[in-house]
C-alpha positions as CSV (number, residue, x, y, z in Angstrom):
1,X,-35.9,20.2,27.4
2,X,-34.0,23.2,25.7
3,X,-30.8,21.1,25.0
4,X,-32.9,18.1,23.4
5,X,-34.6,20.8,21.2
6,X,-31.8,22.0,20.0
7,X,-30.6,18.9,19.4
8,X,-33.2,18.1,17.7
9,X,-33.0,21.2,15.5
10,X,-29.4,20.6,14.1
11,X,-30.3,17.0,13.4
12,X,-33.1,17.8,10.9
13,X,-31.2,20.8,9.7
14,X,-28.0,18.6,9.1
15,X,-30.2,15.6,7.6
16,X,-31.9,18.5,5.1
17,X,-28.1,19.7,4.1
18,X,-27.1,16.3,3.5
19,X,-29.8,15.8,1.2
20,X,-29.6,18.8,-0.6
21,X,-25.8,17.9,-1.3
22,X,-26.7,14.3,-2.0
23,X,-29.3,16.2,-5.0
24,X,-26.7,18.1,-6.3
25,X,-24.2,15.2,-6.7
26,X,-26.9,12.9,-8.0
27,X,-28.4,15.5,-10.4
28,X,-28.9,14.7,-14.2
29,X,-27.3,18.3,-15.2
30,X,-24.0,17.4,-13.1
31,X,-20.7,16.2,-14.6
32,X,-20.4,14.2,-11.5
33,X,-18.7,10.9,-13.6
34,X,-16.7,13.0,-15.9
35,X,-15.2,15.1,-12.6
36,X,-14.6,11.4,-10.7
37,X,-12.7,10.2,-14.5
38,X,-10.6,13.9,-14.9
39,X,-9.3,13.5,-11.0
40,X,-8.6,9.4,-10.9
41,X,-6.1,10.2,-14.8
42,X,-4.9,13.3,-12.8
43,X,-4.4,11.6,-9.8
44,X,-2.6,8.5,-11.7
45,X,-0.4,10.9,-13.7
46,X,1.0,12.7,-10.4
47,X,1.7,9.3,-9.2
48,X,3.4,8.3,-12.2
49,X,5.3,11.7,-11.9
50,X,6.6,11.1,-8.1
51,X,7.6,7.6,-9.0
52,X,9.6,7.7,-12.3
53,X,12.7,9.3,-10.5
54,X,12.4,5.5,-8.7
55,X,11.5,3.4,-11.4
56,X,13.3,5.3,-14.3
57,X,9.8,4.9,-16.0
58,X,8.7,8.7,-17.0
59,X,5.6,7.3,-18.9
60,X,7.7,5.6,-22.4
61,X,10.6,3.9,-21.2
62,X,9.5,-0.2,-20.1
63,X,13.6,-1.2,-19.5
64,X,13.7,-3.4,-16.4
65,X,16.9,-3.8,-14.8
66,X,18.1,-6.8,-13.2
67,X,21.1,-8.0,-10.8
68,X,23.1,-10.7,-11.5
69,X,24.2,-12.4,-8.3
70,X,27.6,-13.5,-8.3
């Protein structure tokens, strides 16, 4: 009975952290969109980064190459 109890505890105390995380996020006074918007452009921008030595891209160039086969 001791070990269900306990189980028992740390599921109501889990389910009341959840909840009280799930408030925070869902809050009017939180900038909960504008931090989701500021880490996607951050996130695109390193990705850009790591892939312009590849594509020869670095954000202003659109040049395409192509090979002629011969």
């Amino acid at each position: 009975m001791g070990a269900e109890a306990l189980k028992a505890g740390v599921s109501i105390v889990t389910a009341i952290i959840g909840l009280a995380i799930l408030s925070v996020i869902l809050s009017k006074n939180a900038k909960t969109l504008g931090l989701v918007q500021n880490l996607s452009t951050g996130l695109a921008q390193d990705i850009q980064a790591a892939t312009s030595p590849v594509t020869n891209t670095n954000g202003f160039s659109t040049t395409q190459y192509s090979f002629a086969s011969q």
